[in-house]
N, C-alpha and C positions, 0 to 999 in steps of 0.2 A: 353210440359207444363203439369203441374199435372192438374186434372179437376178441382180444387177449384181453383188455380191460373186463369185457364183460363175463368170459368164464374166470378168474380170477376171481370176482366179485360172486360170481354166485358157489363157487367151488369152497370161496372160504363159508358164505353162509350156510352153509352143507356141511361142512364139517366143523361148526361148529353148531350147529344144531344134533347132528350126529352127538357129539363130543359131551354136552353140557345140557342137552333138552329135559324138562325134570323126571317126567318120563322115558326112561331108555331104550325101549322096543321100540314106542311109537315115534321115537329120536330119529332111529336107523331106519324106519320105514317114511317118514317126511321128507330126510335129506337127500330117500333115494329116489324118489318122487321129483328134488330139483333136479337133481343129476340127471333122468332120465329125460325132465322137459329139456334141461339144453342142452344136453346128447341129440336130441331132436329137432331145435332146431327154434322151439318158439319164443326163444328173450333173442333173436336172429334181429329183428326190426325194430327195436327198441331204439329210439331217436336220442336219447339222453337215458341219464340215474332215476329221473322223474319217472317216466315211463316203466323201467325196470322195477321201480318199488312196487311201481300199481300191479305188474302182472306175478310177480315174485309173493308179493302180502295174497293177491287174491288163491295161488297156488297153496301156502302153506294155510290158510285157512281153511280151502277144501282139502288138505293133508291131515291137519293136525284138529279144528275144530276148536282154535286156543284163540280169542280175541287178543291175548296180549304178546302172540307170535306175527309179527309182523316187520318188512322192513319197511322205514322211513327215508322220507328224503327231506334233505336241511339245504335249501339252499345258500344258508350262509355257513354249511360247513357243520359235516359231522363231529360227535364227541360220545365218544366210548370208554370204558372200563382199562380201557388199554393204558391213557393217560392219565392217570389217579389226580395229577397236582391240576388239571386243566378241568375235568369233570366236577371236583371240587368248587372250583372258582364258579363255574358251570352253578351248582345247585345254589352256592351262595347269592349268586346275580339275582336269580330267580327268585330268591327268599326276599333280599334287598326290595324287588321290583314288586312282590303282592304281598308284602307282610307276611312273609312265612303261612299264605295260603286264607290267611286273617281278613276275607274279602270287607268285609262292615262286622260293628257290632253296635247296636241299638239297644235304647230302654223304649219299650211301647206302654201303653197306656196297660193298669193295672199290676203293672211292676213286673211284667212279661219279659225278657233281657230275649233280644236275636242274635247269633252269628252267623252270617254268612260266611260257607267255608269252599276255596277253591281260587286257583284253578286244580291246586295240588297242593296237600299238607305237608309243608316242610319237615326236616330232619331237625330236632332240635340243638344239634350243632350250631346249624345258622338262621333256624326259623323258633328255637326256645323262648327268644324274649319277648316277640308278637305275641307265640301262644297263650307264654303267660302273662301277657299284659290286656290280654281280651278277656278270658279267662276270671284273669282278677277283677275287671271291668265288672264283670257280668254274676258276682259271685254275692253279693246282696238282693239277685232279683227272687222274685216267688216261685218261679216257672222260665224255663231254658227253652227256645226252639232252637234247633241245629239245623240250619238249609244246607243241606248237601247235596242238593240239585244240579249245579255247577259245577262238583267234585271230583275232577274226574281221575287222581291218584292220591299219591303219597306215599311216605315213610313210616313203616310200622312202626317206630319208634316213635314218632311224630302220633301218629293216633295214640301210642298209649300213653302219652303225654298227655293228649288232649281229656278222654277218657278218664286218666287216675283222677282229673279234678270233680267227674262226678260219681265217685266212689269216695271209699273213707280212707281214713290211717295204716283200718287193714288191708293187705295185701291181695287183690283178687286178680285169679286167672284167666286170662282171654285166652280165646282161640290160638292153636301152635302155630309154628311154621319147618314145614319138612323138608330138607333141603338136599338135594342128588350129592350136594359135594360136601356138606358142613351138618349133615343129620337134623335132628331135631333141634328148636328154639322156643322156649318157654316163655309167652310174655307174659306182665305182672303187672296190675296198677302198684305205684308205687307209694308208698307208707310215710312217703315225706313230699309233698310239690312245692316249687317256687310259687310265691304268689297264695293266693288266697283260695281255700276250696270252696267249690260249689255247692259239695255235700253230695252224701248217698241218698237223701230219703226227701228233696220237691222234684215235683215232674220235668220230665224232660221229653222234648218230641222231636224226632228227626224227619227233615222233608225228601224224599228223594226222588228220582224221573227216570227216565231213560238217558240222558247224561250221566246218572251217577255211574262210576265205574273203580274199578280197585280198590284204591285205598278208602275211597268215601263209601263203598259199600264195606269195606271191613271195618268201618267206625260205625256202620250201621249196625252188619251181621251181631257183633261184639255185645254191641247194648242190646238189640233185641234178644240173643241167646240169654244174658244173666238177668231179662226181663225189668232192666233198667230204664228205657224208655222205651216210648211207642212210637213206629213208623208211621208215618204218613205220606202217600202221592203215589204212586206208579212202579211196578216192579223195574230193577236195577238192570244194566245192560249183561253181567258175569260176567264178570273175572276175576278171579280168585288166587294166580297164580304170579307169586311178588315175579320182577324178570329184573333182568342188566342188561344195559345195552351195550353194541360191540360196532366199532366204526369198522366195516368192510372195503368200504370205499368213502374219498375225501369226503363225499356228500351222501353219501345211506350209512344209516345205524340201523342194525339187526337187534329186533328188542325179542328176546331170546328168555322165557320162564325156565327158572332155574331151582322152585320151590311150590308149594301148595300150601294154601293155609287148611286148617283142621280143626273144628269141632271136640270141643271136648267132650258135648253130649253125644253126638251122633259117628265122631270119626269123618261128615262129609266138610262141602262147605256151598259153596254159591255158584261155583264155575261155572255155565251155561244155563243154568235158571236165574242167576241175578236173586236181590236181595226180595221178600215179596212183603208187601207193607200188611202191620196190624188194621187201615184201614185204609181202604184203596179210591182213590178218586184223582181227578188229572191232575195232575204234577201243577199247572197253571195255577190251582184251587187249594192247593194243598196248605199254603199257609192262613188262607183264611179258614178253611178246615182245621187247623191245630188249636188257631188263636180261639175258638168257638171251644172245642174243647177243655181251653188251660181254664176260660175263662166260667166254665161251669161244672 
């Protein structure tokens, strides 16, 4: 990378971490922490953006201590917040190409119903009619497992989408979200869903690993907190802080936490402890672990 390409690219990630970080102390002390490495000298021998993400992601991790503050490299071409009509197309493709995150859904023996969920749980904008057509699938079985092993984001919207199907008509409230620019967000199962419910009251078990991450650990958090279902596998990676990403350069997106989710009981949430399962055994095992469970 030529020098003016390359502090451009980091000056803007700097000030926009500065600008937008959810937390704003530790904002102005990260971004001056980039500042200071390339006042210095060390994104100097960066060969390419590729290079530049790895040493850039690995600084604001030892800055910020946020697994979901990082920059990426696309080599076919970053997509940021910046372009609203283009990000869009963006999340839709994505929905198009995994079923709005709808990986399988199976009837096993015993009238068991599986979903595998991942790579990322769509926005029910472009990922609703997966949801609710797995969902409805799975809405005569006895017993629900939720793999969210492979999960490695999503759309809060999109979970409480997923979620309101097993809850009821009434209203219940999940965990917030705090947000530096837009304040508090109250989510709600909702009192009406497309498609069929699953119901509040047969078991449900969710599987999770060290893959799970964001959004598949706040479909976790969520049910474990209203003691709606039971975990199963391996505590969660943490990250708890929703983010947007920002195209810096043609080929890095700066994925930038812009909010924290929040505990109604407690006020905390997940962020660097990850989700910790009701009964812990290796992620590998965990769904034979469930099925053993539902089935007795």
């Amino acid at each position: 990378m030529d020098p003016h390409e390359l502090t451009t690219t980091v000056t803007a990630a700097a000030r926009a971490v500065e600008d937008r970080y959810v937390f704003p102390e530790r904002g102005i002390a990260i971004a001056a922490t980039l500042r200071s490495h390339l006042e210095a000298g060390r994104y100097a021998a960066c060969p390419g953006p590729e290079g530049l993400a790895e040493l850039v992601t690995a600084d604001l991790h030892a800055a910020g201590n946020d697994l979901h503050l990082r920059l990426l490299f696309h080599e076919e071409g970053a997509v940021g917040e910046q372009d609203e009509a283009e990000l869009e197309a963006f999340w839709a493709d994505q929905a198009r190409r995994t079923a709005g995150g709808m990986r399988r859904v199976e009837r096993l023996d015993d009238n068991i119903a599986l979903v595998e969920i991942g790579p990322v749980i769509g926005h029910p904008g472009v990922a609703g009619e997966a949801m609710t057509a797995a969902m409805s699938l799975v809405a005569d079985a006895d017993a629900l497992v939720l793999d969210a092993r492979g999960c490695r984001g999503g759309s809060p919207d999109g979970v409480v989408l997923l979620l309101s199907h097993l809850f009821g008509p009434e209203p219940v409230r999940l965990s917030d979200i705090e947000s530096r620019e837009e304040g508090t967000r109250q989510f709600w199962t909702s009192a009406v869903v497309p498609g069929r419910w699953f119901g509040p009251d047969k078991p449900v078990v969710v599987l999770v690993g060290p893959d799970t991450f964001s959004g598949g650990e706040g479909l976790a958090f969520d049910l474990q907190e209203q003691r709606r279902a039971t975990i199963v596998g391996q505590p969660t990676r943490g990250g708890a802080h929703p983010r947007i990403g920002l195209a810096v350069h043609p080929q890095l997106e700066l994925t930038l936490p812009v909010a924290r989710s929040v505990s109604l009981f407690t006020g905390e949430n997940w962020e660097g402890r990850g989700i910790q399962p009701d009964v812990e055994v290796p992620a590998d095992d965990s769904l034979d672990t469930a099925l053993v469970m539902l089935r007795h």
